[in-house]
C-alpha angles and dihedrals in degrees: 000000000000122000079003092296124139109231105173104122140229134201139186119193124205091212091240101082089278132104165151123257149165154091140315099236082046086233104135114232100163130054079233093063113104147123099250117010104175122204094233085188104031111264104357116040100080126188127175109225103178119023100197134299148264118222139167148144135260102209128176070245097053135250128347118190119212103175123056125197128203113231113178144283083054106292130144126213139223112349112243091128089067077059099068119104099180145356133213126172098186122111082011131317116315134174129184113209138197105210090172154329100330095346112118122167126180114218118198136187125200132184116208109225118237084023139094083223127128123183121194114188132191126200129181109219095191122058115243138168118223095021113137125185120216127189124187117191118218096215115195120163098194136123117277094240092052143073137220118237142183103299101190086188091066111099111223100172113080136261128220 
């Protein structure tokens, strides 16, 4: 573990050059990291589609983040791995969280063989009212051996 992150890996392969990866702690360390990376050539052509995720909970309480995501220099935001009560990566990837005082959901990611396909699944295990779930993909379409940088051409405002 560094900074109190757990940064053992995981990965899940789609047996046709494609696949899910990352770390326990879902902190993202490797451009090859990602949530679905899709073999466009079979097996070579690589693209990473979604880079990871953003999740968190709206609670009567507030929000609770789930995901944390690494910015440089070394800073790590918001705080959702502190969140993960346990890890398992048989049968696929599978975290247990405590978002809060009795709140526990279980978060999965599965990978369908022969498919450039990746699930990711939440469940509350314990009932709650006012609980809502929100998921933010972090979409990417480049090369795995690439990264994504400022592109001040990009136009971010709106357009009627």
């Amino acid at each position: 573990m560094t900074d109190g992150l757990d940064l053992r890996e995981w990965l899940e392969a789609d047996g046709l050059g494609g696949f899910a990866s990352g770390t326990v702690s879902g902190v993202r360390t490797r451009r090859y990291h990602a949530l679905l990376l899709a073999a466009a050539t079979p097996p070579t052509g690589r693209q990473v589609l979604v880079n990871g995720l953003e999740v968190w909970l709206e609670t009567p309480m507030g929000v609770v983040a789930l995901s944390s995501q690494r910015y440089l220099p070394d800073v790590v935001h918001p705080d959702g791995a502190s969140r993960i009560a346990a890890f398992s990566p048989e049968p696929w990837p599978t975290w247990r969280l405590r978002a809060a005082e009795g709140l526990e959901l279980e978060h999965e990611v599965l990978v369908q063989r022969g498919a450039p396909l990746a699930l990711a699944t939440w469940r509350l295990v314990t009932p709650a009212d006012g609980v809502r779930l929100c998921v933010r993909p972090l979409l990417s379409g480049r090369d795995y051996h690439a990264l994504h940088h400022e592109n001040p051409v990009f136009r971010l405002a709106p357009r009627s």
